[in-house]
C-alpha positions as CSV (number, residue, x, y, z in Angstrom):
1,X,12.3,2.0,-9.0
2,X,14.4,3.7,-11.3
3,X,16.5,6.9,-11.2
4,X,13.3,9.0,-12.4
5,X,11.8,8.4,-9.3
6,X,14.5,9.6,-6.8
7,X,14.6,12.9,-9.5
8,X,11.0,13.1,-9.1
9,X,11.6,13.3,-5.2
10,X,14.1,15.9,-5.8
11,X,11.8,18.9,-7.5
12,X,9.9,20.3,-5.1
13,X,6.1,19.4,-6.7
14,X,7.3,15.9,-7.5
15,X,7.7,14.8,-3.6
16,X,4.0,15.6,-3.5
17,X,3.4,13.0,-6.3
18,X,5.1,10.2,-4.7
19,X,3.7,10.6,-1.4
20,X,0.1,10.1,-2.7
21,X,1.7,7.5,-5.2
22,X,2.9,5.4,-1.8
23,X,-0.2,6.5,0.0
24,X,-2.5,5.3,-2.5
25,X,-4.2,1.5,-2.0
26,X,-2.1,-1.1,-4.0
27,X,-3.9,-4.2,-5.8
28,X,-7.2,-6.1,-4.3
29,X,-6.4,-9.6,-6.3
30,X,-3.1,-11.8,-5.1
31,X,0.3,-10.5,-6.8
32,X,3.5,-12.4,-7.5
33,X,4.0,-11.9,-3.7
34,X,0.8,-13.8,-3.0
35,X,-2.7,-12.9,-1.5
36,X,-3.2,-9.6,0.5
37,X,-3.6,-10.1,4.4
């Protein structure tokens, strides 16, 4: 993550951003660190 993300965390509407960011479902198809289990 870059620095724009720990600013993002910092203003008060931008923590509300990242938590659905993290909260939201990632990929369905295998990634570099291989298949979903």
């Amino acid at each position: 993550m870059s620095g724009w993300w720990y600013f993002l965390g910092l203003v008060p509407f931008g923590g509300l951003v990242l938590i659905v960011w993290y909260a939201s479902p990632g990929t369905t198809s295998p990634n570099r660190y291989g298949a979903r289990i």
